[in-house]
mmCIF file as gemmi writes it, N, C-alpha and C atoms, coordinates in Angstrom:
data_model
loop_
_atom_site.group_PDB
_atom_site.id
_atom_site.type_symbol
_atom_site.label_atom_id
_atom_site.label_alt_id
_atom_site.label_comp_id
_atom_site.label_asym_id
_atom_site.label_entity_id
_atom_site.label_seq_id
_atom_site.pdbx_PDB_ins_code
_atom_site.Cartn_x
_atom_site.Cartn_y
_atom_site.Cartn_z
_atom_site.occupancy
_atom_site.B_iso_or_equiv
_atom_site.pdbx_formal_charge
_atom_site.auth_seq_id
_atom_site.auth_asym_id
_atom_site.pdbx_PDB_model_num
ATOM 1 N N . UNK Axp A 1 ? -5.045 11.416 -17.914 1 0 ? 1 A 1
ATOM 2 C CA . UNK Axp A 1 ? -3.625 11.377 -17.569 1 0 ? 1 A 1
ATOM 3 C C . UNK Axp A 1 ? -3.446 11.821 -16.123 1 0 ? 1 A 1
ATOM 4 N N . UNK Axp A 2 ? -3.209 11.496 -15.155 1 0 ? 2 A 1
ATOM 5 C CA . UNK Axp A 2 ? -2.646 11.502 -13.988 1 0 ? 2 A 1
ATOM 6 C C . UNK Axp A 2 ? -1.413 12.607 -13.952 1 0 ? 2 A 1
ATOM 7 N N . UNK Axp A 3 ? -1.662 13.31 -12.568 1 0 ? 3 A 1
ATOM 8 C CA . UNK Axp A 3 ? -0.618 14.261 -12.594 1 0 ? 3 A 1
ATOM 9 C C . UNK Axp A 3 ? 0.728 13.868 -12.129 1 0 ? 3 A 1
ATOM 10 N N . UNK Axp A 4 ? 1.645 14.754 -12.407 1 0 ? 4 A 1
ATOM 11 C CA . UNK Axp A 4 ? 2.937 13.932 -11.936 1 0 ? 4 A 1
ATOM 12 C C . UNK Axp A 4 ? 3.088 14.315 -10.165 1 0 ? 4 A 1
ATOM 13 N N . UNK Axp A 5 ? 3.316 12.885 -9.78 1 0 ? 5 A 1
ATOM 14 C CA . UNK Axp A 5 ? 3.479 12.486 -8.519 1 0 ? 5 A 1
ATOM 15 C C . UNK Axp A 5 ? 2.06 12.335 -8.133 1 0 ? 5 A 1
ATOM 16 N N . UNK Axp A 6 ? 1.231 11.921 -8.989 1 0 ? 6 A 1
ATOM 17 C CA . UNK Axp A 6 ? 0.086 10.823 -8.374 1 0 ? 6 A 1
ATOM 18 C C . UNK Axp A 6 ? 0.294 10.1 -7.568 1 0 ? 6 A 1
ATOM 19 N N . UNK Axp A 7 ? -0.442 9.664 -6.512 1 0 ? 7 A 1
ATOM 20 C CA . UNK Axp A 7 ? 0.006 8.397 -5.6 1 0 ? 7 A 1
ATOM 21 C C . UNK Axp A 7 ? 0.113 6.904 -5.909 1 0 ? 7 A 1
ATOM 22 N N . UNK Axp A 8 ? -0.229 6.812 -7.734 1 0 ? 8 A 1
ATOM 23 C CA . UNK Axp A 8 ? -0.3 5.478 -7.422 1 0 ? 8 A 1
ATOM 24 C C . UNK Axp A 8 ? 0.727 5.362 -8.283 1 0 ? 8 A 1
ATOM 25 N N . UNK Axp A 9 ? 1.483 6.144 -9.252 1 0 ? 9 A 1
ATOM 26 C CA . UNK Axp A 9 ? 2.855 6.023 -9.978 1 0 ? 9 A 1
ATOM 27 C C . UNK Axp A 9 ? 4.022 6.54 -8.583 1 0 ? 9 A 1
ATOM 28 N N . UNK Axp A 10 ? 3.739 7.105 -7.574 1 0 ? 10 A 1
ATOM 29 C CA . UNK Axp A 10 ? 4.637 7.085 -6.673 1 0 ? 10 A 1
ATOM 30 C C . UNK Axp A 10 ? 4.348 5.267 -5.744 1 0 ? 10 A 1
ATOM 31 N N . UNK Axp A 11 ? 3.626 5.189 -5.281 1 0 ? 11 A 1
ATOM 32 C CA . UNK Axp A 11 ? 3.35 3.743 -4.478 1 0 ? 11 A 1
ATOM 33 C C . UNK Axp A 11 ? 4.086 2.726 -5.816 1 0 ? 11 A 1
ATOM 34 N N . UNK Axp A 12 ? 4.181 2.908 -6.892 1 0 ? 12 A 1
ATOM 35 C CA . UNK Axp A 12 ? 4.468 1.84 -7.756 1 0 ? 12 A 1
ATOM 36 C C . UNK Axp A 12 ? 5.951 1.843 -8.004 1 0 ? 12 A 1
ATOM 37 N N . UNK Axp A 13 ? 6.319 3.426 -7.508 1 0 ? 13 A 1
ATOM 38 C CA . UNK Axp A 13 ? 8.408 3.885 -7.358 1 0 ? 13 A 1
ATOM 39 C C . UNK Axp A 13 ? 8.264 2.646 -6.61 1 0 ? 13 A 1
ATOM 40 N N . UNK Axp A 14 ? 7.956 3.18 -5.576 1 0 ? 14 A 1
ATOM 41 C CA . UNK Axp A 14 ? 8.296 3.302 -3.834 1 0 ? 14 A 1
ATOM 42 C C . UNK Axp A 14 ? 8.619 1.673 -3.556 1 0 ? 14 A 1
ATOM 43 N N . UNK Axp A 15 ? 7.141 1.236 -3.934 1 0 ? 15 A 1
ATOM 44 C CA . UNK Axp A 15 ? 7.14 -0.376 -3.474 1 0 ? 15 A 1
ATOM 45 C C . UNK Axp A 15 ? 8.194 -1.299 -3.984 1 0 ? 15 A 1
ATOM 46 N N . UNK Axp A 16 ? 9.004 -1.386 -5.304 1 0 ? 16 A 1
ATOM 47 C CA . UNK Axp A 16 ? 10.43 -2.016 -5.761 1 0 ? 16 A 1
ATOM 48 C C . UNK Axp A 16 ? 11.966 -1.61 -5.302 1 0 ? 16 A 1
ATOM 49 N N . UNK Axp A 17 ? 11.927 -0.436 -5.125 1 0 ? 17 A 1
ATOM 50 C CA . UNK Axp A 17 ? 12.894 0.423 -4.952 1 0 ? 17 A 1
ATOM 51 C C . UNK Axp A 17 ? 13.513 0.346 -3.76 1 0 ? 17 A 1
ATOM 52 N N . UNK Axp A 18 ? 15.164 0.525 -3.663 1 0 ? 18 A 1
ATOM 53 C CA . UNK Axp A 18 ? 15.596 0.487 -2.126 1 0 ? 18 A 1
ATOM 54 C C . UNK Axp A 18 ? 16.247 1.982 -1.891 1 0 ? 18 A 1
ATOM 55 N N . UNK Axp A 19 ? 15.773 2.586 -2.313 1 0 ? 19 A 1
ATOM 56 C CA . UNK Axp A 19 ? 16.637 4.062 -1.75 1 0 ? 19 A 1
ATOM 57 C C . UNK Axp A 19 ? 15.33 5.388 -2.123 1 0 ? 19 A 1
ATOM 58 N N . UNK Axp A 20 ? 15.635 6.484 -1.901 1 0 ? 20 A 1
ATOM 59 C CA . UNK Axp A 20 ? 14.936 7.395 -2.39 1 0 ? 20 A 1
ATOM 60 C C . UNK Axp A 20 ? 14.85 7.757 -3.759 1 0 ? 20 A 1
ATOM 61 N N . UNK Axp A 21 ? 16.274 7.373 -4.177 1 0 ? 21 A 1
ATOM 62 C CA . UNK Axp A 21 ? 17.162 8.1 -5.166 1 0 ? 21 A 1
ATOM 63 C C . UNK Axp A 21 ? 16.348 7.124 -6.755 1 0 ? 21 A 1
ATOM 64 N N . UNK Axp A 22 ? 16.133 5.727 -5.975 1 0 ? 22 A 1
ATOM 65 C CA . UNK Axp A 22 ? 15.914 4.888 -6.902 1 0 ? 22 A 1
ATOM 66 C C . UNK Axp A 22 ? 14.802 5.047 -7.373 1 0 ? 22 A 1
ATOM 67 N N . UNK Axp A 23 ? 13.458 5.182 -5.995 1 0 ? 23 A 1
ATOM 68 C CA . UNK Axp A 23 ? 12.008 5.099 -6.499 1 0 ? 23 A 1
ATOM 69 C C . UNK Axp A 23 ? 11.951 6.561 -7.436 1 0 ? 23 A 1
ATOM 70 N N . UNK Axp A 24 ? 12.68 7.507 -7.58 1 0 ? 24 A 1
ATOM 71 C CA . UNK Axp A 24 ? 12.633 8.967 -8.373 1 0 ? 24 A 1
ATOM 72 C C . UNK Axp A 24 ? 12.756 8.675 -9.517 1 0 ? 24 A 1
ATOM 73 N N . UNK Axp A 25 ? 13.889 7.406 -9.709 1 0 ? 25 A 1
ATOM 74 C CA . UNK Axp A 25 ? 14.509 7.488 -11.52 1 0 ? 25 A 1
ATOM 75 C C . UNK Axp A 25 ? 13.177 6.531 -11.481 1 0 ? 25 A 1
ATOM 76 N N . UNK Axp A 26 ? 13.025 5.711 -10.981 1 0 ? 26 A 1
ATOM 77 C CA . UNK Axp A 26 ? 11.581 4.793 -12.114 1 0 ? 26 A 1
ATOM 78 C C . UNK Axp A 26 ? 10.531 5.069 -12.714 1 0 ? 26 A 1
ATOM 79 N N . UNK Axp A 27 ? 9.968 6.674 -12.559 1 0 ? 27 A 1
ATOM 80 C CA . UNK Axp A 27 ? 8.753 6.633 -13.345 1 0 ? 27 A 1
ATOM 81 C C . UNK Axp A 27 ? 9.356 7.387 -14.263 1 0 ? 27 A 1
ATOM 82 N N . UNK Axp A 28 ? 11.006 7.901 -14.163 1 0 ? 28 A 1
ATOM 83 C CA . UNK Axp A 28 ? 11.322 8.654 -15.221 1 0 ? 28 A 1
ATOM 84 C C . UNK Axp A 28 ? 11.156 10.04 -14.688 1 0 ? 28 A 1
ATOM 85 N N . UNK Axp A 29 ? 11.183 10.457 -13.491 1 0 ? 29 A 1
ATOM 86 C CA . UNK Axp A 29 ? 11.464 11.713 -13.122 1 0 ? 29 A 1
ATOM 87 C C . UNK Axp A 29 ? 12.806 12.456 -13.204 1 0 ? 29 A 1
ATOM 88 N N . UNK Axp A 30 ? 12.8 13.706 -13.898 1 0 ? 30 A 1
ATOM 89 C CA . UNK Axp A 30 ? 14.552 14.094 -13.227 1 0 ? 30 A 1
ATOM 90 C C . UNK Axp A 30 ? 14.909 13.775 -12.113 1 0 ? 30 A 1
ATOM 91 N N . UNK Axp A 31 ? 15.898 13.772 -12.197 1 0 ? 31 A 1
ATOM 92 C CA . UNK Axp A 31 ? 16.675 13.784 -10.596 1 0 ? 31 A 1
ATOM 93 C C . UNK Axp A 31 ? 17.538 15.086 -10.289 1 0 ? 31 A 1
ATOM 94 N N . UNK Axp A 32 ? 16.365 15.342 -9.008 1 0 ? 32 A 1
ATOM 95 C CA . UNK Axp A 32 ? 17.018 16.643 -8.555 1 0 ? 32 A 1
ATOM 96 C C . UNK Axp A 32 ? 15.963 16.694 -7.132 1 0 ? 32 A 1
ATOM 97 N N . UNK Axp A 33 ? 16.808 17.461 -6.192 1 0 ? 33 A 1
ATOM 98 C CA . UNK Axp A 33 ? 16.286 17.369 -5.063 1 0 ? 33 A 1
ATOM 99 C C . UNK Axp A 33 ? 14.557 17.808 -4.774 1 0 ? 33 A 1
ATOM 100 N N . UNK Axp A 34 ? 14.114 18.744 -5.912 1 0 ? 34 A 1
ATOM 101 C CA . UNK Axp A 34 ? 12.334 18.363 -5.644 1 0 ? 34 A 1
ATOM 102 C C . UNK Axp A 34 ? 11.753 17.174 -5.897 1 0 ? 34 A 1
ATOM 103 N N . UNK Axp A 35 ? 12.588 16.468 -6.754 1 0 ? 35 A 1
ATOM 104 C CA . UNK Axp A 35 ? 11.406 14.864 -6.981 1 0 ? 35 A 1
ATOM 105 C C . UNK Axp A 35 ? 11.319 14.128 -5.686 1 0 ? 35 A 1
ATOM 106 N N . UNK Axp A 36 ? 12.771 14.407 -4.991 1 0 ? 36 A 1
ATOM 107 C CA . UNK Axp A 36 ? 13.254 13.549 -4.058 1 0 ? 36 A 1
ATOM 108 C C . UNK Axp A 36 ? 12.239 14.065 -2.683 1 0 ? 36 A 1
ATOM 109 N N . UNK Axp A 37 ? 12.223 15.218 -2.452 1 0 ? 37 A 1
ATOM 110 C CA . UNK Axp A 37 ? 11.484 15.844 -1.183 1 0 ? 37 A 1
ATOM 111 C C . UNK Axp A 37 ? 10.056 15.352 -1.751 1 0 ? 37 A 1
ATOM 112 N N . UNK Axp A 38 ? 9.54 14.914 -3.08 1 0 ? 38 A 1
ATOM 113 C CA . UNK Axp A 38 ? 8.328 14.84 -3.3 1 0 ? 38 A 1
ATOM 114 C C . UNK Axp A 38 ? 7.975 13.424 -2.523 1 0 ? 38 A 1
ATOM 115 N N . UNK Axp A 39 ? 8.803 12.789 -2.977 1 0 ? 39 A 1
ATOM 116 C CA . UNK Axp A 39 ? 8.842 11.03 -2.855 1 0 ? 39 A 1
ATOM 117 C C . UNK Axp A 39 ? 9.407 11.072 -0.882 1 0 ? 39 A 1
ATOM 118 N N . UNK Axp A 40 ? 9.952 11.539 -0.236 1 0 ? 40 A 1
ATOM 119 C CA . UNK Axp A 40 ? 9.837 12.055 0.853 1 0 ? 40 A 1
ATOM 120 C C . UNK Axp A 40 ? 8.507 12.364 1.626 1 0 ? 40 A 1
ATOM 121 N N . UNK Axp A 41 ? 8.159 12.898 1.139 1 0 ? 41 A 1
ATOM 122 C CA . UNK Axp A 41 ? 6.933 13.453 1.643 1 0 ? 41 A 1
ATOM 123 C C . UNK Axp A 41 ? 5.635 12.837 1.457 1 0 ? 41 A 1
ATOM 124 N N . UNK Axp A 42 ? 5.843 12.307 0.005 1 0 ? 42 A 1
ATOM 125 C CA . UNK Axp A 42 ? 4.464 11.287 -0.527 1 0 ? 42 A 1
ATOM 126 C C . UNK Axp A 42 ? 5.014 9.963 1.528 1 0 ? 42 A 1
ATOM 127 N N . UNK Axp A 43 ? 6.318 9.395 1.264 1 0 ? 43 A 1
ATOM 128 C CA . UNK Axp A 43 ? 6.51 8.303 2.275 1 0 ? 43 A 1
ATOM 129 C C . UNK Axp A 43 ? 6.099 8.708 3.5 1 0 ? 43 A 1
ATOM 130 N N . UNK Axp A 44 ? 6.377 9.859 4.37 1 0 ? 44 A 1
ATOM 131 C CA . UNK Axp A 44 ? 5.569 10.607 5.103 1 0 ? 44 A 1
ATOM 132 C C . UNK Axp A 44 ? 4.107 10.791 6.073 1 0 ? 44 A 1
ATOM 133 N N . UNK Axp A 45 ? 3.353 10.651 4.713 1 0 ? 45 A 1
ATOM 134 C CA . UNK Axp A 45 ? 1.929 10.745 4.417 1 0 ? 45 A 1
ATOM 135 C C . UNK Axp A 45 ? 1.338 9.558 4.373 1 0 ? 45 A 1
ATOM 136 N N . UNK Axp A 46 ? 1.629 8.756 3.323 1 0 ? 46 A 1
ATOM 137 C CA . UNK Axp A 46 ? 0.724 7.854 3.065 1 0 ? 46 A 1
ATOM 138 C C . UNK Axp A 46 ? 1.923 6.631 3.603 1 0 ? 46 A 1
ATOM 139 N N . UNK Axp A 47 ? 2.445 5.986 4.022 1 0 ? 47 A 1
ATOM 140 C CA . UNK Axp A 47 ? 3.465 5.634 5.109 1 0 ? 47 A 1
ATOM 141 C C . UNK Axp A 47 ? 3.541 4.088 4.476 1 0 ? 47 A 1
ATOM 142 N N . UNK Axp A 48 ? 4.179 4.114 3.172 1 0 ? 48 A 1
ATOM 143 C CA . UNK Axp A 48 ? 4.02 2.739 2.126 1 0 ? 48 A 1
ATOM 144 C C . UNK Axp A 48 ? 4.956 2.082 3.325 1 0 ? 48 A 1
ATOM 145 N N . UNK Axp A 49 ? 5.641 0.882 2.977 1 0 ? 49 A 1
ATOM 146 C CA . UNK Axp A 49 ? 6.519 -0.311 3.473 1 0 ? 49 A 1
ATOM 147 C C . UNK Axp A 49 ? 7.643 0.218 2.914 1 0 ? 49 A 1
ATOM 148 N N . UNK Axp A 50 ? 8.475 0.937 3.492 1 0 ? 50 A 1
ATOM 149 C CA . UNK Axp A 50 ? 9.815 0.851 3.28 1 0 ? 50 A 1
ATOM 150 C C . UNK Axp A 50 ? 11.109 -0.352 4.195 1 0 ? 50 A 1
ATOM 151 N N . UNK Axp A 51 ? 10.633 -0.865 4.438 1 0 ? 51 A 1
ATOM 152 C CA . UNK Axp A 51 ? 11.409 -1.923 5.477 1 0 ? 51 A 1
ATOM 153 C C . UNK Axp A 51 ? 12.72 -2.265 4.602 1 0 ? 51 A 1
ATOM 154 N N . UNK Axp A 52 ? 12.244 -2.277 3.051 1 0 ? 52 A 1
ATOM 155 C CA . UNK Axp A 52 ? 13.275 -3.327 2.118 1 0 ? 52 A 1
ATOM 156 C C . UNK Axp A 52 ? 14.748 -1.915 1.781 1 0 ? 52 A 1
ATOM 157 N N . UNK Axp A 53 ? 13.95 -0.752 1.861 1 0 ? 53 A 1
ATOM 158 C CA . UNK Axp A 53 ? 14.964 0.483 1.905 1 0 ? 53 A 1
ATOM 159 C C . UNK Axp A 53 ? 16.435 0.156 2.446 1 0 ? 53 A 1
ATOM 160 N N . UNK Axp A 54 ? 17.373 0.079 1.634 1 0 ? 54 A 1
ATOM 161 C CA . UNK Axp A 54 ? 19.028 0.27 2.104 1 0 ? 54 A 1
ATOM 162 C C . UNK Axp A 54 ? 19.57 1.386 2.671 1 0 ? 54 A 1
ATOM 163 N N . UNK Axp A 55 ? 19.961 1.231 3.478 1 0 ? 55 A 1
ATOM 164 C CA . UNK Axp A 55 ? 20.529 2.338 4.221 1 0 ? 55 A 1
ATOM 165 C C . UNK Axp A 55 ? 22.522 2.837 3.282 1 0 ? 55 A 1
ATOM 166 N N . UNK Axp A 56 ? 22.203 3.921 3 1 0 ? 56 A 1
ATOM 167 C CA . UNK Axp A 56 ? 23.789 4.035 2.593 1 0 ? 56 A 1
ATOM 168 C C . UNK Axp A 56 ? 24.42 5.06 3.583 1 0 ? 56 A 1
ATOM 169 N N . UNK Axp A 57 ? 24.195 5.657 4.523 1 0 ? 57 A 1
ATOM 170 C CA . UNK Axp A 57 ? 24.904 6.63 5.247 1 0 ? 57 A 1
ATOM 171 C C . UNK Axp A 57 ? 25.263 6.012 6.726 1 0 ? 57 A 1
C-alpha cells in the first residue's frame, strides 16, 4: 500500500485536474489546507504540467 501522498496517486490528482482544490478531492483526500500545501509542494518539486490549471483569482 503506498503512503498517502505518494507521487504517483498525486501525478494521477494533478495531471486531470484544473485547480489545486480539485487534484486534493480526487484521490479522496480531506479538504483542508495540509492536503492542499501537500499537492503544492509535491507541484513544486517534481514540476508536473500544470498549463491546463484555471486560474480563479
Amino acid at each position: 500500500m503506498a503512503a498517502v501522498g505518494a507521487d504517483s496517486d498525486l501525478a494521477e490528482a494533478v495531471r486531470p485536474s484544473h485547480s489545486i482544490s480539485e487534484a486534493s478531492r480526487r484521490p479522496g483526500y480531506p479538504p483542508n489546507g495540509g492536503v492542499d500545501r501537500m499537492i503544492v509542494g509535491y507541484i513544486r518539486t517534481r514540476d508536473p504540467d500544470t498549463s491546463h490549471f484555471t486560474r480563479t483569482r
